[in-house]
C-alpha positions, 0 to 999 in steps of 0.5 A: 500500500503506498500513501500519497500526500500533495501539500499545497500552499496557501495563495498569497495574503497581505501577511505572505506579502509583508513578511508578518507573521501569520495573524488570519487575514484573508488571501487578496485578490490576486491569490484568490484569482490564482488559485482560482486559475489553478483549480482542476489541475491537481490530481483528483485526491481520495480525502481533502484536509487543511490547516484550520486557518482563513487563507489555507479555507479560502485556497481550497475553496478558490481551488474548487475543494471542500476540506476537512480541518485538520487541528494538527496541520495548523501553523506554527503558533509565534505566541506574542509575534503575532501579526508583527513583521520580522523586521519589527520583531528583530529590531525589538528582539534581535536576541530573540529572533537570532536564538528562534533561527538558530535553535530549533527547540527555542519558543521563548515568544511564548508559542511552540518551537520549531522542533515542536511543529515538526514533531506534531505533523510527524505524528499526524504523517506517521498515522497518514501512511496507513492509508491508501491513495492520495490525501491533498492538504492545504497547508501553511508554509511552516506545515510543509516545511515541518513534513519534509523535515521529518519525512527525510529525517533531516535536522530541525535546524533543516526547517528554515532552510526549506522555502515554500513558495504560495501555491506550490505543490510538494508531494511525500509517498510513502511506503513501509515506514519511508516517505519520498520527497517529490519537490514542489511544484507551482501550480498554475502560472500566477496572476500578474497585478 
């Protein structure tokens, strides 16, 4: 039995765009209508699940999809960065932003770690790999990164040297206890403003 998994990105927001962390804004207008261009043009999945967030909803809606939520597919918590630009956060706390790059185990932001992250979707890969044919997730970044991280068994300082661009496609097989990477693939060309 070989499992299928296609992590899908989310379409651009104005968080993606400043480089703000993740505070739930919607996807814009030029994501949504990307998205849109891109429906149909993935492979006809068995199950359809998503980060429980407004931009991972609204790309799988914009892609034609109806998703189930999954909890442990949710992004990185960054505690009290929250909506803060990085460029805000490492003029406020550089010591802080230096140690959370650095060291995979850091959560002193008052969210999870890295190490945590890649732990939890593991688990939740891990469980995915008893069952047959393909899933499709619609996914934040931090989620794929967090996939791959643990499918090849890399080191979580791996994690922030793994880019996920809006709207690409990164697929894991997996067979017998061993996933296999296929690297990320866009999925339509992007609407140009």
């Amino acid at each position: 039995m070989t499992s299928r998994m296609t992590f899908v990105s989310p379409a651009t927001s104005p968080s993606l765009r400043q480089a703000r962390f993740y505070d739930g804004d919607s996807v814009d207008a030029m994501g949504a209508a990307s998205a849109r261009s891109a429906a149909g043009c993935l492979r006809s999945p068995a199950r359809v699940t998503a980060s429980p967030s407004a931009r991972c909803r609204e790309t799988a809606r914009a892609l034609g999809l109806e998703v189930v939520e999954t909890p442990e597919l949710r992004g990185l918590d960054v505690g009290r960065w929250r909506g803060r630009t990085l460029e805000e956060v490492a003029a406020a706390e550089p010591e802080a932003v230096g140690h959370w790059l650095a060291d995979p185990g850091w959560a002193a932001h008052g969210g999870e770690s890295v190490r945590d992250v890649c732990v939890r979707v593991g688990r939740w890969l891990d469980a995915a790999q008893d069952t047959d044919g393909r899933t499709l997730a619609v996914v934040e970044p931090e989620v794929v990164r967090a996939a791959v991280v643990h499918a090849l068994g890399l080191p979580g300082s791996a994690f922030w040297r793994l880019d996920v661009p809006p709207l690409a496609a990164t697929e894991l097989s997996g067979r017998a206890g061993r996933w296999n990477l296929r690297l990320g693939q866009p999925l339509a060309v992007p609407v140009t403003a």
